[in-house]
N, C-alpha and C positions, 0 to 999 in steps of 0.2 A: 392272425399275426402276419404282418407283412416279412417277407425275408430277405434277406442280403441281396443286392444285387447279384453279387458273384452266382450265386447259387439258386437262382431265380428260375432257371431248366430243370431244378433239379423234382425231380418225380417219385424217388423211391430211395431209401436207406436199407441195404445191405450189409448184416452184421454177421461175426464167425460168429461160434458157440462159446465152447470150452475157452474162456482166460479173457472172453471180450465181455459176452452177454451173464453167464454163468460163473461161479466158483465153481468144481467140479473137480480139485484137487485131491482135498481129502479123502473123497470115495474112491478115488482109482488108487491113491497110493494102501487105504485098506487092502484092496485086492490082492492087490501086490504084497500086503505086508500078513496079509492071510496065507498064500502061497508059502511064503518065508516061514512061519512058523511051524507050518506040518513038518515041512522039512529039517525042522529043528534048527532054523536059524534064529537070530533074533529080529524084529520089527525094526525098519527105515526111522528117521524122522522125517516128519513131514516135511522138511524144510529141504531134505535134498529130494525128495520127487517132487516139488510143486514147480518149480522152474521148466518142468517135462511133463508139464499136464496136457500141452497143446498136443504133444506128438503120441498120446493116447499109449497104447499093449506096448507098439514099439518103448518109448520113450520111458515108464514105467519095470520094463523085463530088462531093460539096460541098468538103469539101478539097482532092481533086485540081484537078478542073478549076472548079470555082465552079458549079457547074449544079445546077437543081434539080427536081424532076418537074415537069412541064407545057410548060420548055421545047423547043425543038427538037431540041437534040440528045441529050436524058436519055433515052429508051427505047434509044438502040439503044448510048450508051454504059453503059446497064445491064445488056443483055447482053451484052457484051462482059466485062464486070465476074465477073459471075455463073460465063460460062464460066472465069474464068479462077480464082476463086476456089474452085470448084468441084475443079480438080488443087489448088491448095494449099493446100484446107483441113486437110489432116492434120500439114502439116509442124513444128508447135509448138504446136499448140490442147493445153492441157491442164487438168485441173480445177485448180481455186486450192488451193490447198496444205490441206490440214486438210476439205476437202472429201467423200472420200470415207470416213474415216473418223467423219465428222459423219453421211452417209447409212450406213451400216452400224449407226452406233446405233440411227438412228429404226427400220427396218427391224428391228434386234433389241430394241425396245420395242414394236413392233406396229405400228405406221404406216406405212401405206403410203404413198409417193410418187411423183411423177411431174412430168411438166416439160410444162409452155405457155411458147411461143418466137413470136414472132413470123418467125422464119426458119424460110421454107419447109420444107415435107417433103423435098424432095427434097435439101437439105443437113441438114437435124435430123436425121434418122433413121438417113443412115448415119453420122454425124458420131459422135452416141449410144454407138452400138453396137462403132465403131472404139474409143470411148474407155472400155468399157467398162461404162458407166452402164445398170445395170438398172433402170430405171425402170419401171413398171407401168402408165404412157399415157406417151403421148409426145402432146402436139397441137402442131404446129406452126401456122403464119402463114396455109397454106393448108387449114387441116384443113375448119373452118367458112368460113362468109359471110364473118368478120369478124375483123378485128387487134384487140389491144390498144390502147386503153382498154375495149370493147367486152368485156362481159363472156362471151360466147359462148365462147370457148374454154376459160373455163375452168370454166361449167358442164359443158362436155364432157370434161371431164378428168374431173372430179366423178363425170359420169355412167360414164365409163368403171370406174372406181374401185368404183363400188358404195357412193359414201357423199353424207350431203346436203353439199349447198354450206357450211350452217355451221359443217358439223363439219369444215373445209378450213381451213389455212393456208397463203396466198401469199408467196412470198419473192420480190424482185425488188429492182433494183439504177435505177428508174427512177419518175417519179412515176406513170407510165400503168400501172405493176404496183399499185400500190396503189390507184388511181382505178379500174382493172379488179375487183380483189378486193372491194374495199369495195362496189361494186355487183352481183358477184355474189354478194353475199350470207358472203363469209369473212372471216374474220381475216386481216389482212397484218402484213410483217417487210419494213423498208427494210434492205437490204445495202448499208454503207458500202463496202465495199472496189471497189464495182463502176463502170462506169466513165464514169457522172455522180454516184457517190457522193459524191468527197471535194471534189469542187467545187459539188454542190449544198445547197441548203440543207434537208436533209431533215427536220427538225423539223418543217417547213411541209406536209408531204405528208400528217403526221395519219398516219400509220402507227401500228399497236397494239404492234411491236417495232421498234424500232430496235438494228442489228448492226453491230460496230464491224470484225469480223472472222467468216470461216471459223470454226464450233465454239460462237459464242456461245450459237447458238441451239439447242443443248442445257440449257443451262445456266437458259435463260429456261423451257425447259420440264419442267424438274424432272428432264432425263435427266444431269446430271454434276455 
């Protein structure tokens, strides 16, 4: 398939994880809502942790218990967290519907892709791979020095890839994917569906696509 002029350099598709590629809401607010119980609280609804699925322990331990990194008792109720999310991260994480059919396109137009997450290797990886997703890097949270904003991981995707950072497009569902990509040097794509999508105000993030859904972004790039 012939593609858009505009995007005719382009060599490689760059996706987040959590709230772009994946659902992965549900299992982490489990964790969370497993934590609450021992303790004799009651279970979250899932509707007020899905909105904080991007920002992973952190974002999850703010709901549950109100806590935040620096206090007292945040490191060690984050590993607690980690361990337990760690069993049940497989039990409903799945990609967002229209998703891998979207990656099988780029992939059968020549683009290579690959995923920067800011969740650790130690859950990205095998996470990835249970789910199927043949990506061609994976860098997670702990690959480099540095997280998201920080554009370090996803020159190391780049570099992993074998292509320049320009000829890169980031997709992410968060302002710090687009704050990342635009300082490493790519094109970026805000993913509405993701889960500070539909409540933020993503105009403002200055993104060069905006995605209202899974699949558009073929469409933007001349593959449908």
């Amino acid at each position: 398939m012939k593609r858009d002029g505009r995007w005719a350099h382009l060599r490689a598709v760059l996706f987040d994880l959590d709230g772009t590629l994946i659902d992965s809401a549900a299992d982490l607010a489990a964790a969370a809502n497993a934590m609450r119980v021992e303790r004799g609280l009651q279970a979250l609804p899932l509707a007020q942790y899905r909105p904080h699925g991007g920002t992973g322990a952190r974002g999850m331990l703010a709901q549950a218990f109100g806590v935040a990194p620096g206090q007292a008792t945040y490191e060690e109720l984050k590993r607690e967290f980690l361990d337990r999310y760690e069993l049940l991260m497989y039990a409903s994480t799945r990609p967002f519907g229209g998703i891998e059919a979207e990656l099988g396109a780029l992939a059968g137009a020549g683009l290579a892709w690959g995923i920067v997450t800011n969740k650790a290797e130690r859950f990205a990886l095998p996470l990835v791979e249970a789910l199927g997703l043949r990506a061609a890097a994976v860098v997670g949270g702990d690959t480099t020095a540095h997280l998201k904003p920080h554009p370090a991981p996803l020159l190391e995707a780049a570099r992993r890839l074998g292509v320049t950072p320009a000829a890169c497009l980031y997709v992410g569902d968060d302002e710090r994917d687009v704050v990342a990509g635009r300082a490493a040097g790519m094109a970026t794509a805000a993913a509405a569906w993701g889960y500070l999508g539909q409540a933020a105000e993503i105009g403002r993030w200055q993104a060069d696509i905006e995605l209202a859904a899974p699949g558009e972004l073929l469409k933007h790039l001349g593959l449908a």
